[in-house]
C-alpha positions in Angstrom: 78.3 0.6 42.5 79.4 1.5 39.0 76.6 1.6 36.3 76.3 3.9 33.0 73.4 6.3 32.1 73.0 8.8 29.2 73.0 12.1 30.1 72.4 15.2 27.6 75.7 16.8 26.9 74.8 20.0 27.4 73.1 18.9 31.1 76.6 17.2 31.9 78.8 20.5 31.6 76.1 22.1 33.8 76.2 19.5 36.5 80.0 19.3 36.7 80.6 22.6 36.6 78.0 22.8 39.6 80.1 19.7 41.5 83.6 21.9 40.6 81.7 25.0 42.7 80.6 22.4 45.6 83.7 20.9 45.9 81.9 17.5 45.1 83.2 14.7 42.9 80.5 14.5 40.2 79.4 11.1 41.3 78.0 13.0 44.6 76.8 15.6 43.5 74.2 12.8 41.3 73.7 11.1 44.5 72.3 13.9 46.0 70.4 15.0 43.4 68.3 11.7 43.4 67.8 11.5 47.3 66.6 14.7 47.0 64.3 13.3 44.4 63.2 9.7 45.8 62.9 11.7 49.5 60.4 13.7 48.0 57.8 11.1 47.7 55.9 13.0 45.0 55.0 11.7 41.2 55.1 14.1 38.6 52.3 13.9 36.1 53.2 12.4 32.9 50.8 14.4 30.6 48.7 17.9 31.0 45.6 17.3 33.7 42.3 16.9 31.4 39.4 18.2 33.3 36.8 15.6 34.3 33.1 17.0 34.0 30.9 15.6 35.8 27.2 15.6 34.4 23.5 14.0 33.5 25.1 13.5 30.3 23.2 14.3 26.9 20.1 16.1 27.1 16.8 13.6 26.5 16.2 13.2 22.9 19.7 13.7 21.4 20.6 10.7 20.3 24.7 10.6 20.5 24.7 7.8 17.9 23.4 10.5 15.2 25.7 13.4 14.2 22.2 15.1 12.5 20.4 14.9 16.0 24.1 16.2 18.2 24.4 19.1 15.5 20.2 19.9 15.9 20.6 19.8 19.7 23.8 22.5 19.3 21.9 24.9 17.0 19.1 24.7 19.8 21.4 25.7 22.5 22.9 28.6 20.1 19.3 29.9 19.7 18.8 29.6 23.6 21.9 32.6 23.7 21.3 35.2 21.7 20.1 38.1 24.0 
């Protein structure tokens, strides 16, 4: 089948400078690539991996609703660390 796709410029020299060195038509040398790709059966992640914490949640009597009561409960827990 004969379709089109853009390729980077720069990523096009590369791959058929790699087909001239395989002795491959360029056309193969894509087809490989993507079996290699689809065979591997595994997804990439799209973004970084955000760490999911898994808690009580807030501490009874801070109310998350009030930045005055969030900011009290964190000068509390700074107190609770000095030495």
């Amino acid at each position: 089948m004969r379709t089109t796709v853009a390729i980077d410029d720069h990523l096009l020299e590369r791959a058929k400078e790699r087909a001239r060195e395989r002795n491959l038509t360029l056309g193969r040398l894509i087809e490989d690539a993507l079996r290699r790709e689809l065979a591997s059966g595994e997804s990439r992640p799209t973004g970084p991996t955000v760490p999911v914490f898994k808690g009580t949640g807030a501490r009874p009597g801070v109310d998350l609703s009030s930045y005055r009561s969030i900011a009290e409960a964190l000068d509390d827990d700074a107190l609770d660390r000095i030495p």
